[in-house]
C-alpha angles and dihedrals in degrees: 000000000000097000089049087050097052094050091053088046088058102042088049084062097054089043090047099045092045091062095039113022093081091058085056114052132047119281083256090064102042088098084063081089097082088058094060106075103036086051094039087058090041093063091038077064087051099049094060085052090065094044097062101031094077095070086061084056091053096045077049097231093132094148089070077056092062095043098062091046087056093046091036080060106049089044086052092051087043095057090034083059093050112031100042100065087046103049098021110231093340084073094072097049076047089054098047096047087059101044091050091045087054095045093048081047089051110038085042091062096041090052078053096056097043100040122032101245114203091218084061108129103193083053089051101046091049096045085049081052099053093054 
């Protein structure tokens, strides 16, 4: 539910700031629109991110922790080489939003792997298989 809730979240504030921002900033900085929803999913990403690293941090792996976000930051220069010379200032919100995305996917996993999680599906479907 929290993760649903963040990605509407998210998704409120582009919709939002597409209908208000404009009325806000200077007529120079009406085109900022297009930044707000690719950076609002990105933190919703983010935000996940948040949510599951903290079982790392109970099952006391945090150097896995450091990894990804080495890894999270290289990928992130990497796409920001790529993508900004092809779609201008919008690339490295493009950037961001994936990066995000790959770091909630793999510290979620890894959360996974080091604390029994009870969302855990593999868990479920092989309890459901037992009975």
């Amino acid at each position: 539910m929290y993760f649903f809730a963040i990605i509407v979240l998210a998704i409120s504030l582009t919709v939002i700031s597409n209908l208000f921002l404009v009325y806000f900033v200077g007529e120079e900085f009406k085109q900022s629109v297009i930044y707000v929803g690719w950076i609002a999913l990105g933190y919703a990403f983010n935000g996940m991110y948040l949510m599951v690293t903290n079982y790392i941090f109970y099952a006391k792996k945090t150097k896995y922790i450091g990894l990804l976000t080495g890894t999270a930051a290289i990928i992130n220069i990497i796409l920001n080489i790529l993508l900004v010379p092809i779609y201008g200032p919008i690339g490295a919100a493009y950037a961001t939003t994936i990066v995000y995305f790959i770091q909630f996917i793999s510290v979620w996993i890894l959360s996974s792997k080091v604390y029994s999680m009870p969302w855990n599906i593999l868990r479920i479907i092989k309890k459901d298989n037992n009975m």
